[in-house]
N, C-alpha and C positions, 0 to 999 in steps of 0.2 A: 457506796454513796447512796443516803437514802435520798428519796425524790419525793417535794411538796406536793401536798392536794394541789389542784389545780385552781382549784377557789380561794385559798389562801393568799393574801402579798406579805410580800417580803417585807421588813420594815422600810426599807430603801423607796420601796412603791409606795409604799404607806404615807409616807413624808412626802414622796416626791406629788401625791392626791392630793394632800392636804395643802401644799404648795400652790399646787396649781386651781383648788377652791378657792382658796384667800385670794389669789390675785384678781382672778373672775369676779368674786365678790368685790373689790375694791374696783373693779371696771365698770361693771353694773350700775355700783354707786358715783362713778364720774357719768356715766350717761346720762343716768337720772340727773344728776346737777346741769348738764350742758341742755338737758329735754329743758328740765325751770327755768334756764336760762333765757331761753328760745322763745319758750310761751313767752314769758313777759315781756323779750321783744315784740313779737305778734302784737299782742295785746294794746302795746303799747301806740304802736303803730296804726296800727286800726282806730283808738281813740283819737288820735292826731288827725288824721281823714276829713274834710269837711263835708263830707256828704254820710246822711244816715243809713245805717247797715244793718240790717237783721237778715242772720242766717236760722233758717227755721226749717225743723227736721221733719219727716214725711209726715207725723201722727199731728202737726201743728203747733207743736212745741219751739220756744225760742231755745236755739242751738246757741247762738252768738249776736250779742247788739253791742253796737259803739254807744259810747257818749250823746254825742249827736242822736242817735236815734230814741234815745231819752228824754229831749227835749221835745219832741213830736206826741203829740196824744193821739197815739193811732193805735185802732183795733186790727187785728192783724188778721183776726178770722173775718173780715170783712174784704180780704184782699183773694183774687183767684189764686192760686198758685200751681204749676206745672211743674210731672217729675216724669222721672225716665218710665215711667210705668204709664203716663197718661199718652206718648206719643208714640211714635212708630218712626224708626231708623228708619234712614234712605240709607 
């Protein structure tokens, strides 16, 4: 009885790889829809809010603003802002 490389698969392995890429790949692509999902909840949500929201990321940049916060004519670099890097844990 001759004996396979060991690097080789069998066709049996072959199918049963290929089997289990497609399925991974069709899970991937449900997560991805339940992620788009989620956000537009978020999203949605945060608009709804009556109070204005800007999340603004260390460099000054707007991360996230609601609705509401579009209504406001506000300079944002004109606001102090504090991050884990300006304070000192107790």
């Amino acid at each position: 009885m001759a004996q396979q490389p060991v690097n080789q698969l069998t066709q049996q392995e072959l199918e049963f790889v290929i089997q289990q890429t497609s399925m991974m790949e069709q899970e991937f692509q449900n997560i991805k829809e339940q992620h788009g999902q989620l956000n537009e909840l978020f999203y949605s949500v945060i608009n709804l809010l009556p109070t204005a929201i800007w999340v603004v990321n260390a460099d000054g940049s707007i991360h996230l603003q609601n609705s509401k916060s579009l209504e406001i004519n506000l300079d944002l670099e004109d606001i102090d802002t504090v991050n884990d890097n300006d304070t000192e844990r107790e």
